[in-house]
C-alpha positions as CSV (number, residue, x, y, z in Angstrom):
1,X,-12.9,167.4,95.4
2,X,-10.5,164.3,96.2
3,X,-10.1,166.0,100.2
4,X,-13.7,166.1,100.4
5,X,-14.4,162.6,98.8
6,X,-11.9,161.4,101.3
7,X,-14.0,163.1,104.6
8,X,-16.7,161.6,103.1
9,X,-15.5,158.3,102.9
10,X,-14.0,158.4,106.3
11,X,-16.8,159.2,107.9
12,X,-19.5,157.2,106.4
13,X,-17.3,154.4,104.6
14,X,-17.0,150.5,105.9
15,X,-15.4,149.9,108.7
16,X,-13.8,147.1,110.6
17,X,-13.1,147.0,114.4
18,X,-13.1,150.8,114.2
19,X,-10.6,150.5,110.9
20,X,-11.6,152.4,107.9
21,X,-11.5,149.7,105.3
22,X,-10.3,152.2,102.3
23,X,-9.6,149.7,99.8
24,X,-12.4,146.9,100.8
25,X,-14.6,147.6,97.6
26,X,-11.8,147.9,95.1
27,X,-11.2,144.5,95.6
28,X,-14.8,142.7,96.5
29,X,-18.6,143.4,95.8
30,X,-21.3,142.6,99.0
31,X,-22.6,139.5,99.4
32,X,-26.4,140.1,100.1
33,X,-28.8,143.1,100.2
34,X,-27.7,143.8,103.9
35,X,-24.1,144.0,103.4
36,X,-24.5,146.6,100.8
37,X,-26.6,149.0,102.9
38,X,-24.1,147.9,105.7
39,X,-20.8,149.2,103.3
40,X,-22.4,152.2,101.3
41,X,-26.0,153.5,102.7
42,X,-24.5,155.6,104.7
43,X,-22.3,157.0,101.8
44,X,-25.4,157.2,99.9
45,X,-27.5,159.2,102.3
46,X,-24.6,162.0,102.7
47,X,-24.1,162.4,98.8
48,X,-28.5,162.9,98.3
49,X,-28.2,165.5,101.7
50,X,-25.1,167.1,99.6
51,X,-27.1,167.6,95.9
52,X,-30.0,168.9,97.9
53,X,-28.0,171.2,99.2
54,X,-28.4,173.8,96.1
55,X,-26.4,176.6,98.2
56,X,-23.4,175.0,99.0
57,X,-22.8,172.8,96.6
58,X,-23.3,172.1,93.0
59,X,-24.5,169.0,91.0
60,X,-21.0,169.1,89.2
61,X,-19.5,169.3,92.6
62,X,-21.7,166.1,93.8
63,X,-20.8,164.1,90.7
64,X,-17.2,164.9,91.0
65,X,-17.4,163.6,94.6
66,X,-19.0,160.4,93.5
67,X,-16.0,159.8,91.0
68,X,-13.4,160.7,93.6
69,X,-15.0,158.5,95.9
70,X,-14.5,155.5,93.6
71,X,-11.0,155.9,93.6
72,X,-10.0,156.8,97.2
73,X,-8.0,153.7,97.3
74,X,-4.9,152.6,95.5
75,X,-7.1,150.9,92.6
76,X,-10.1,151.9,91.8
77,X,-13.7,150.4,93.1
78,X,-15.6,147.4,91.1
79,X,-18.0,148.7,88.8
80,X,-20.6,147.0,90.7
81,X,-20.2,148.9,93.8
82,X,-20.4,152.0,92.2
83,X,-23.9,150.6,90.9
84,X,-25.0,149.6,93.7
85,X,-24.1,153.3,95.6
86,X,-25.8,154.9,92.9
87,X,-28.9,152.4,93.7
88,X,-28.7,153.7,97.1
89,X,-28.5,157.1,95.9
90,X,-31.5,157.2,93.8
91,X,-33.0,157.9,90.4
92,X,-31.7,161.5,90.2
93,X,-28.7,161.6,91.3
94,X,-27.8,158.3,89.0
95,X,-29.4,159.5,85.8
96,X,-27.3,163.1,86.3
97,X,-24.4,160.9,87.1
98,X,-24.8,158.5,83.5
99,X,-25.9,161.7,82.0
100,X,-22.7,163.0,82.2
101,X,-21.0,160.2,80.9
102,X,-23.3,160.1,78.2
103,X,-22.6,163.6,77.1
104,X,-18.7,163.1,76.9
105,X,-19.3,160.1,74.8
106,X,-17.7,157.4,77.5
107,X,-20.4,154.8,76.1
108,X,-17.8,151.8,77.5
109,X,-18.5,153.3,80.9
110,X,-22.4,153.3,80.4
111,X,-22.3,149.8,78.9
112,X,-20.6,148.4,81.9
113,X,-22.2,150.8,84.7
114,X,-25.4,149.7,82.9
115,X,-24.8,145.4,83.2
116,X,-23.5,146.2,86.5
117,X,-26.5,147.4,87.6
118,X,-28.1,144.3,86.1
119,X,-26.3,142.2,88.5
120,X,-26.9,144.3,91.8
121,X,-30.4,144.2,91.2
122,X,-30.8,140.7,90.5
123,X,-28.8,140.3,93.5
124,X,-31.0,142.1,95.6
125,X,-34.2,141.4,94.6
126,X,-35.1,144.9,93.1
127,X,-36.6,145.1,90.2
128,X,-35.1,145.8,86.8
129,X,-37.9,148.3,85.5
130,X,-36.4,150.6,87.6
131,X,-32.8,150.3,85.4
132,X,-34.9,150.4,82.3
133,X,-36.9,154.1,83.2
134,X,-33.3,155.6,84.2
135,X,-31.5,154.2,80.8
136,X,-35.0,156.5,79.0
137,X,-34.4,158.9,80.8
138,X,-30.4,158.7,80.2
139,X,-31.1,158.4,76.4
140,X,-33.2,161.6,76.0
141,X,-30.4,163.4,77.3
142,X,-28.7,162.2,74.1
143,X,-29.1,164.6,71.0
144,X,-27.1,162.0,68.5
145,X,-28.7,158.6,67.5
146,X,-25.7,157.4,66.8
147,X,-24.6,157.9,70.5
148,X,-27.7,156.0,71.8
149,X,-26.9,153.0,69.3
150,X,-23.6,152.6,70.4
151,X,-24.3,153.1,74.3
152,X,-27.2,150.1,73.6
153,X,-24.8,148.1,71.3
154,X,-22.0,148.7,74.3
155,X,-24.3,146.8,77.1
156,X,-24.7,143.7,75.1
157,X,-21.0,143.7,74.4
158,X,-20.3,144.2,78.4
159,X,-22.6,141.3,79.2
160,X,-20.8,139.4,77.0
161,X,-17.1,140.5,78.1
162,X,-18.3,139.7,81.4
163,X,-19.5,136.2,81.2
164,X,-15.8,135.4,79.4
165,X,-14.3,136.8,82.4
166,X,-16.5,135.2,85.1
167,X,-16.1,131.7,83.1
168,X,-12.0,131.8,83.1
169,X,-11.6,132.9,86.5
170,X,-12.5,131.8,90.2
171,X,-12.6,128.2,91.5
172,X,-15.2,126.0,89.9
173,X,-18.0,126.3,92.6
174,X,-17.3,130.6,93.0
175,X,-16.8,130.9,89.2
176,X,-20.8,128.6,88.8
177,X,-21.8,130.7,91.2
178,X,-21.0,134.1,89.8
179,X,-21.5,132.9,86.4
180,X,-25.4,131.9,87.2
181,X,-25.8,135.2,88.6
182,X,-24.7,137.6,85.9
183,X,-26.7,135.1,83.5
184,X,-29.6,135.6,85.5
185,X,-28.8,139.5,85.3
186,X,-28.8,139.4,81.4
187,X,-31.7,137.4,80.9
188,X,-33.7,139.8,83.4
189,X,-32.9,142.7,81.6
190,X,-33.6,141.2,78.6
191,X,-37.0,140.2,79.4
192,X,-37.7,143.9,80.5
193,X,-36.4,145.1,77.2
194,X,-38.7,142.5,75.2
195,X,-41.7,143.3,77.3
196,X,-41.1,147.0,76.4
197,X,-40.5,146.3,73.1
198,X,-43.9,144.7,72.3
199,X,-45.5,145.6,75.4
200,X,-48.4,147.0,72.8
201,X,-49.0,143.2,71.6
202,X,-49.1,141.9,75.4
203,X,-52.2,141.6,77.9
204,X,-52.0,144.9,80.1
């Protein structure tokens, strides 16, 4: 699937004075809402008309072309770009896609995929219920509890990873910046969990 992850991405990735900017989200994450849909909408449109398409292509095929999109460039993209493509490509497509992680046991993967999304959707303004009904539904797909305890017990030790990284790198006013934001993200998601949690013992 890489030749066909490379069309893709040729014809519906960011460009630049007619330039196809191959590498631009291995090495930076969109600033704002609009800069997202301006780099990956597109992308995310072709891959939901491809997995509806049952006849020519298959929901392996699909999830294969999102992983070879990821890495069409020398490295391979920031974890929060491939969250927020998946955001753009919607419930489905990103359940089948952490599915499948989930059922080759790459719990590190779902841990980070899972605080990335965190972060995009604080970022955008979305809301973070949304991340919570995909990780239930991306759990039930999980026959071993002790699989679900370590994919749960692997996001609180990617937030946590992450918040190291963001506080020893970047300038000071880029490294605040960044660091406010995937703070923000945590406490978010932790609020949904909470509310979830005892949502029987809240007002309705």
């Amino acid at each position: 699937m890489v030749h066909q992850a490379k069309l893709l991405y040729l014809m519906y990735g960011p460009v630049c004075e007619e330039a196809i900017l191959w590498d631009l989200l291995s090495y930076t994450t969109p600033a704002s809402l609009g800069q997202a849909i301006r780099y990956q909408h597109d992308l995310a449109e072709a891959i939901q008309i491809m997995y509806a398409r049952t006849s020519d292509w298959t929901e392996d095929d699909v999830l294969s072309i999102v992983d070879e999109l990821t890495s069409v460039a020398e490295s391979d993209w920031l974890a929060e770009n491939l969250a927020s493509l998946l955001l753009f490509c919607g419930n489905t497509i990103t359940v089948k896609y952490m599915g499948s992680r989930a059922i080759n046991g790459r719990m590190h993967e779902l841990g980070n995929l899972v605080a990335s999304f965190s972060v995009v959707i604080t970022k955008f303004g979305y809301s973070t219920s949304w991340l919570i009904d995909v990780m239930q539904q991306v759990l039930e797909i999980m026959d071993n509890a002790k699989d679900r305890l370590s994919f749960l017990s692997h996001i609180s030790s990617t937030f946590k990873e992450v918040l190291t990284e963001v506080a020893d790198s970047g300038d000071d006013s880029q490294r605040d910046s960044e660091f406010m934001l995937v703070l923000d993200a945590q406490v978010e998601f932790s609020k949904e969990i909470l509310s979830l949690a005892f949502k029987h013992m809240l007002p309705s």
